[in-house]
C-alpha positions as CSV (number, residue, x, y, z in Angstrom):
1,X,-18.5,-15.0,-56.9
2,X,-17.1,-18.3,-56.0
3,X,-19.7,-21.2,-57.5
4,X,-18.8,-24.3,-54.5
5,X,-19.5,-27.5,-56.4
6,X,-22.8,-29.3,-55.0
7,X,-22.0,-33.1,-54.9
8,X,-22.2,-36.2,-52.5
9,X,-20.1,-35.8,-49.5
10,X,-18.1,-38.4,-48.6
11,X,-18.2,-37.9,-45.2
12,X,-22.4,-37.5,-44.4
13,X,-23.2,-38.6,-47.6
14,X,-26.2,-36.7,-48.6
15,X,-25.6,-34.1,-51.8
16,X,-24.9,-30.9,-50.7
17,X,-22.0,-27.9,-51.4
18,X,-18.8,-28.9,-50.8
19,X,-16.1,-27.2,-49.3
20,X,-13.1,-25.6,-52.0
21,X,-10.0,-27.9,-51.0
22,X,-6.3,-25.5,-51.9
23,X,-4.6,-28.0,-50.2
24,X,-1.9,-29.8,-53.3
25,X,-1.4,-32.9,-51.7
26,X,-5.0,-34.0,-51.2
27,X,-8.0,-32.6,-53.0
28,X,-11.0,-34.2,-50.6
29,X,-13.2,-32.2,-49.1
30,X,-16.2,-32.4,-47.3
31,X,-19.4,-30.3,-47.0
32,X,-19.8,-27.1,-44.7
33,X,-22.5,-28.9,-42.7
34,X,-19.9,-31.7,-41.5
35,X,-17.3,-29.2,-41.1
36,X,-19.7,-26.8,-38.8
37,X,-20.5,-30.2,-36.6
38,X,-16.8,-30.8,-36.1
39,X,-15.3,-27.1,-35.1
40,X,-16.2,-24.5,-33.8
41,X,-15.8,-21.0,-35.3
42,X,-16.0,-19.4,-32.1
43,X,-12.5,-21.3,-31.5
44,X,-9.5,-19.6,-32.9
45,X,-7.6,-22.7,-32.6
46,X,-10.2,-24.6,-35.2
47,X,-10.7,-21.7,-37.0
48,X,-6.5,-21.6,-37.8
49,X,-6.9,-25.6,-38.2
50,X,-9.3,-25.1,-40.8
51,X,-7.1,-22.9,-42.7
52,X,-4.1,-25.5,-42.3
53,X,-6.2,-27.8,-43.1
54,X,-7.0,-26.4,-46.6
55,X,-4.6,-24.5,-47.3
56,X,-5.8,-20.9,-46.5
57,X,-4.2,-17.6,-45.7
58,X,-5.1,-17.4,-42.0
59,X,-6.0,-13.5,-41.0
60,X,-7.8,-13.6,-37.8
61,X,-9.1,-10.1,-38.3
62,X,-11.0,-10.7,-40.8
63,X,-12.2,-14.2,-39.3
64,X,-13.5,-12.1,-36.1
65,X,-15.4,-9.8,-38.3
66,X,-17.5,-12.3,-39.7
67,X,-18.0,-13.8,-36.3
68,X,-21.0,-11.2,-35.6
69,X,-22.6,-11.4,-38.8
70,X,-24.1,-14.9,-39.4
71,X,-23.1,-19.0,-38.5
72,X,-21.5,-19.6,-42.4
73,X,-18.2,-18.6,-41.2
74,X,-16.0,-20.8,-42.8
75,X,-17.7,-20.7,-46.2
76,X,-17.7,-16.9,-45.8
77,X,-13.9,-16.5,-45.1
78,X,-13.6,-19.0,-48.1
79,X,-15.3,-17.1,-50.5
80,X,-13.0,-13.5,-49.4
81,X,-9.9,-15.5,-49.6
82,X,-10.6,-17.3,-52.9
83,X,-12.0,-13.9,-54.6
84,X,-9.5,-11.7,-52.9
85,X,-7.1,-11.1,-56.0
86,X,-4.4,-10.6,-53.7
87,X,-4.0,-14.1,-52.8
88,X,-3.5,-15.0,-55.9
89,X,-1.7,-16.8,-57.5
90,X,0.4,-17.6,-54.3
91,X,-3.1,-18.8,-52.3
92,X,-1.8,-21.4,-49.7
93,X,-1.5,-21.3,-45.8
94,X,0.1,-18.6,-43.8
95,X,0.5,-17.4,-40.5
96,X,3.5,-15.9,-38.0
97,X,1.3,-16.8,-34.9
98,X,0.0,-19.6,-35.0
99,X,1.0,-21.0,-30.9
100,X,-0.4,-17.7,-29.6
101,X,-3.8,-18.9,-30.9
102,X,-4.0,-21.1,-28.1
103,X,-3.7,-18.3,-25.1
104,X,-5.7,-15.8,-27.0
105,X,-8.5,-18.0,-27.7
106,X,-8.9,-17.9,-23.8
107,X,-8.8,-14.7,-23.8
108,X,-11.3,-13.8,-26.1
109,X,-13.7,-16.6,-24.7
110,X,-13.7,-14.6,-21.7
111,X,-14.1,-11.3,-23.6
112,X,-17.1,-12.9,-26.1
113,X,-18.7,-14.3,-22.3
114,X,-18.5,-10.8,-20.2
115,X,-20.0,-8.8,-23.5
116,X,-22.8,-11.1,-23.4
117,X,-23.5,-11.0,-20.3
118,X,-23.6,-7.2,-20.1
119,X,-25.8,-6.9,-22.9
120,X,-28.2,-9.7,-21.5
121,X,-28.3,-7.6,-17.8
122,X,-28.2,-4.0,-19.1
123,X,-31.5,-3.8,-17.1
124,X,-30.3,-4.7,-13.9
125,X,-27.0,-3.0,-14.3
126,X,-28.7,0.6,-14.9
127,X,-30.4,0.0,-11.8
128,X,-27.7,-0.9,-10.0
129,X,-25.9,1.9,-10.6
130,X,-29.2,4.1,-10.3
131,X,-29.5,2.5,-6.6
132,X,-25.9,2.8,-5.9
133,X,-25.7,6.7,-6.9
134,X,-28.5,7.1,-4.1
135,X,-26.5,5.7,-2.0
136,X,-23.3,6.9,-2.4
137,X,-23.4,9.8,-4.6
138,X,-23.6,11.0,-8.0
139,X,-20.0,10.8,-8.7
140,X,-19.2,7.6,-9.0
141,X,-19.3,5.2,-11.9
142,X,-20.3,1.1,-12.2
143,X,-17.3,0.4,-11.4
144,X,-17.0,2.5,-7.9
145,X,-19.8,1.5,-6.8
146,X,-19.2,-2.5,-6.9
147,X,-15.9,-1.2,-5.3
148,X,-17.5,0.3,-2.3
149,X,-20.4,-1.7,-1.6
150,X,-17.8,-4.6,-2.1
151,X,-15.6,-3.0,1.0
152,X,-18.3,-1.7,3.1
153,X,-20.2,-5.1,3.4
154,X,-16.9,-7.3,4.1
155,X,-16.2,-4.5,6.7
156,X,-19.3,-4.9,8.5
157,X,-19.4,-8.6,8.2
158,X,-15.9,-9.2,9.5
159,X,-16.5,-6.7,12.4
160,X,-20.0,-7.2,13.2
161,X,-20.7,-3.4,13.2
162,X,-24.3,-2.2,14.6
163,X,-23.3,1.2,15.7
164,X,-24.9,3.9,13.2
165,X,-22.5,6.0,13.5
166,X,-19.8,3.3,13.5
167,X,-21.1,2.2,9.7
168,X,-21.3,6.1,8.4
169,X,-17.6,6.3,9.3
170,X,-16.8,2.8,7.7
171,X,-18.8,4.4,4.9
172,X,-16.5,7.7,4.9
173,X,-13.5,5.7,5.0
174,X,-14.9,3.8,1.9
175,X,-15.2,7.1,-0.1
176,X,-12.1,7.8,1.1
177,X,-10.1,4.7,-0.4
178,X,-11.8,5.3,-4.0
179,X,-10.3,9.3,-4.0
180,X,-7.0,7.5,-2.6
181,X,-7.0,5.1,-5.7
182,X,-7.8,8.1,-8.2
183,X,-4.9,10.5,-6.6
184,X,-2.4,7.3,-6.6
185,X,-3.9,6.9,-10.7
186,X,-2.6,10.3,-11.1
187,X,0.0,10.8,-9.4
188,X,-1.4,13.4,-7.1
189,X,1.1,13.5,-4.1
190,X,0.1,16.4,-2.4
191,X,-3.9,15.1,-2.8
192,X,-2.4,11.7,-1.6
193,X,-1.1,13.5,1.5
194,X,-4.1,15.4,2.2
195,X,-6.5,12.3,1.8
196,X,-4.4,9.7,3.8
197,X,-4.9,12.1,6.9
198,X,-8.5,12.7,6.2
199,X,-8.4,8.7,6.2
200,X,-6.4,8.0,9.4
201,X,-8.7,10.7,11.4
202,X,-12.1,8.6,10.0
203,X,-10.5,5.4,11.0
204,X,-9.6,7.1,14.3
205,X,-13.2,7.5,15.0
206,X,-14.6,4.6,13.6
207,X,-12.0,2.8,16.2
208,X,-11.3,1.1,13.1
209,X,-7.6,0.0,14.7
210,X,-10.0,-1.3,18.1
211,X,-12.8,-3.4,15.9
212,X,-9.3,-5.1,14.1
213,X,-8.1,-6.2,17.8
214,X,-11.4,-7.3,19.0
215,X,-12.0,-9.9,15.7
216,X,-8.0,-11.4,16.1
217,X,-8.2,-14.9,17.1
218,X,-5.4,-17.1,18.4
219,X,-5.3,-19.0,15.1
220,X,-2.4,-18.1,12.9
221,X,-3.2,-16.7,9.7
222,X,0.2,-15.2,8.5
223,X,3.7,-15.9,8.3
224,X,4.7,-13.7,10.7
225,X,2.4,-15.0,13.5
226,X,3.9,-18.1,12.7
227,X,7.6,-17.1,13.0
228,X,6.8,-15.1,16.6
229,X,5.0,-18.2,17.5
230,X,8.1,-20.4,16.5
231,X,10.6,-18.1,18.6
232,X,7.9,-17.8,21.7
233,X,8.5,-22.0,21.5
234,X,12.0,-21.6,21.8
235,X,13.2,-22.2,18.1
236,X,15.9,-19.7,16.9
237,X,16.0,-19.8,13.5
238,X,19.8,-20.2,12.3
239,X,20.2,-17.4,9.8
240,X,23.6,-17.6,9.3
241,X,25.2,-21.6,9.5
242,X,29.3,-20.7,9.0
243,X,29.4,-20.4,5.1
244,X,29.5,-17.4,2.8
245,X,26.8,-17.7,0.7
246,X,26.8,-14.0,-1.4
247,X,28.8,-11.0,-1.9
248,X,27.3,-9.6,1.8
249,X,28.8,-12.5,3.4
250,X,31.6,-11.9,2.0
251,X,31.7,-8.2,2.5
252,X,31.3,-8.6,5.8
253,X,34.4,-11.0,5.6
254,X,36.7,-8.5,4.6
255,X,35.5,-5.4,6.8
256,X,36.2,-8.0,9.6
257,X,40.0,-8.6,8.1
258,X,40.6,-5.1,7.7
259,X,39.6,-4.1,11.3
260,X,41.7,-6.5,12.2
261,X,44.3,-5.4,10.8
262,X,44.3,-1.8,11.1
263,X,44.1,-2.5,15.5
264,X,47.5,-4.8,14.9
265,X,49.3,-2.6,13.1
266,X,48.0,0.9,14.6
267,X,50.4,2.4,17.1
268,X,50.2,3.2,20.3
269,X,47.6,0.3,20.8
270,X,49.4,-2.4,22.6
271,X,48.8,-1.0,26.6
272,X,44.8,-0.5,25.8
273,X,45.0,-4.1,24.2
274,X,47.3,-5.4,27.7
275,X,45.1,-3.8,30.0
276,X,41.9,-5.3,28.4
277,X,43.1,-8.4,28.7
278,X,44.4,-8.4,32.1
279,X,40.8,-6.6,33.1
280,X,39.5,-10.1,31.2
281,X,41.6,-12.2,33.2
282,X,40.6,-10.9,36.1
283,X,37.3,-11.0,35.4
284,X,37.4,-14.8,34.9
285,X,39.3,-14.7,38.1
286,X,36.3,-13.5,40.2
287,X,34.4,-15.7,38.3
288,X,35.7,-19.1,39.3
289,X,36.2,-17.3,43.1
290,X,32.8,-17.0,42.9
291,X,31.9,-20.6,41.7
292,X,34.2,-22.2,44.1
293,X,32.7,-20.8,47.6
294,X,29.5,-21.0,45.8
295,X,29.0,-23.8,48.4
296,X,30.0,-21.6,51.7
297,X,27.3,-19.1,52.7
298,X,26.9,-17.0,56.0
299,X,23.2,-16.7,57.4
300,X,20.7,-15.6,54.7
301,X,18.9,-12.2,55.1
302,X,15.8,-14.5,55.8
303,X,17.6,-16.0,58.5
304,X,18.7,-12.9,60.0
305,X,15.4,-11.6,60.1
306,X,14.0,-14.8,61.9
307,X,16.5,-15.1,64.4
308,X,14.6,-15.5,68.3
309,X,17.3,-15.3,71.4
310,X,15.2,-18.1,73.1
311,X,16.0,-20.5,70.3
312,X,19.7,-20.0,71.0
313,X,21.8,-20.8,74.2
314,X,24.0,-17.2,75.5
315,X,26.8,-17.4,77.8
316,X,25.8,-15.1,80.6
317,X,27.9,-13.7,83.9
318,X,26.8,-13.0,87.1
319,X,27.4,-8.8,87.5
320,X,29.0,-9.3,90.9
321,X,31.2,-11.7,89.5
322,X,32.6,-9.6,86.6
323,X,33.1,-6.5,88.8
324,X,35.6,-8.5,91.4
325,X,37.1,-10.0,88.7
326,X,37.9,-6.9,87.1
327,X,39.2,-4.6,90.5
328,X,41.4,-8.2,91.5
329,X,43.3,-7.8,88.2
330,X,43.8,-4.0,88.6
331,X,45.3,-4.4,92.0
């Protein structure tokens, strides 16, 4: 049993039982009361300060054991480190992981908070559960159940669903997704299979695909409304600016070469290559034939089908005329 010395502390100084100090270069100490007011043994990061500070072997299991059993932690792990014959006679500060103290004392804050907080609403958490079983059946656990009311209720709220039979197909699809998340869990392909077309027929009737459509606004909301919006302004995006950047650039390079290549020195290549050019140059030809009379154009269809014969003057004979004029030349 380890007898602490009782004397006046020089930090509070009021007699009381002093803290042990292993640390060679300075033997002051304080008492426990001013060392409980200035960490915290619910901090791993004070707690391995502590046994810095004094010179302690610092074994966090043994520190979080005596977290649950009392508020005298740090005389506690004292006394075990001072009697354990072990530690002796090499007693003095040690520890491989000491900057990982920092990360896993969030950590275990947040494991210390959510095991209170369980314990404190046990209660309420049974009848949760006992609520949610009515509800959705006997087979699912706590952690199911916040799942599906979770879904169901953003479902409803995001689609403003009245229709009973509407909601018990939202609800089947629910059900649905948990047995999808079990068969993808274990690896059950065939179960996957079976379930995803039970779940495309339930969203089929719920008009799941139609209730999505209806709640789409014009506001953009991902990057790929954002891009279809860009090109539907008129900006192209320039993917590629001239440069080879990787190995498919590259790549693409040298197929280019090659091809090249293998038309130039095939045989038997030169007439196709002749004719398509002189089929190009004639081409551009028509072209520029057609851009230079561009500017002379008969009478439109339009115009054709508006012509009146009293708008226009016509030359006309007298029949008597024509017919003397004809038998005169024939004689």
């Amino acid at each position: 049993m380890i007898n602490f010395s009782i004397n006046t502390c020089p930090k509070c100084g009021q007699r009381k039982k002093l803290m042990f100090s292993n640390n060679p270069l300075s033997g002051s100490t304080i008492c426990f009361d001013c060392i409980n007011k200035q960490l915290d043994f619910n901090n791993l990061e004070h707690a391995e300060f502590f046994c810095r500070s004094y010179n302690l072997p610092w074994k966090p299991e043994i520190w979080l054991s005596l977290t649950d059993h009392g508020n005298n932690i740090f005389e506690d792990y004292t006394t075990i480190m001072l009697e354990d014959k072990e530690n002796h006679p090499n007693l003095s500060y040690e520890s491989s992981t000491r900057d990982l103290w920092t990360r896993t004392n969030k950590e275990w804050e947040k494991c210390r908070s959510f095991t209170q907080i369980l314990n404190r609403l046990t209660p309420i958490r049974d009848s949760y559960v006992e609520r949610g079983r009515l509800k959705w059946g006997e087979q699912y656990t706590f952690e199911d159940i916040i799942k599906l009311d979770s879904i169901y209720s953003r479902t409803l709220k995001a689609n403003n669903i009245t229709n009973p039979l509407q909601r018990e197909a939202v609800k089947a699809l629910c059900k649905i997704q948990i047995e999808i998340d079990d068969a993808i869990r274990a690896k059950d392909a065939k179960g996957l299979k079976d379930l995803s077309s039970s779940y495309s027929a339930f969203a089929k009737q719920a008009d799941l695909e139609g209730m999505i459509n209806d709640t789409k606004t014009d506001d953009i909301t991902t990057v790929a409304e954002l891009y279809d919006y860009m090109e539907k302004q008129g900006f192209n995006f320039k993917f590629y600016d001239g440069y080879d950047r990787d190995e498919v650039d590259r790549t693409i390079k040298d197929i280019q070469a090659a091809n090249r290549r293998l038309i130039l020195e095939s045989t038997g290549l030169q007439p196709l290559l002749e004719e398509m050019a002189q089929q190009r140059m004639q081409t551009q030809e028509e072209k520029h034939t057609e851009e230079v009379t561009d500017g002379i154009q008969g009478p439109s269809l339009e115009d054709l089908m508006n012509f009146n014969p009293e708008d226009s003057e016509v030359d006309t004979e007298d029949d008597a005329a024509v017919i003397d004029n004809t038998f005169n030349e024939d004689d």
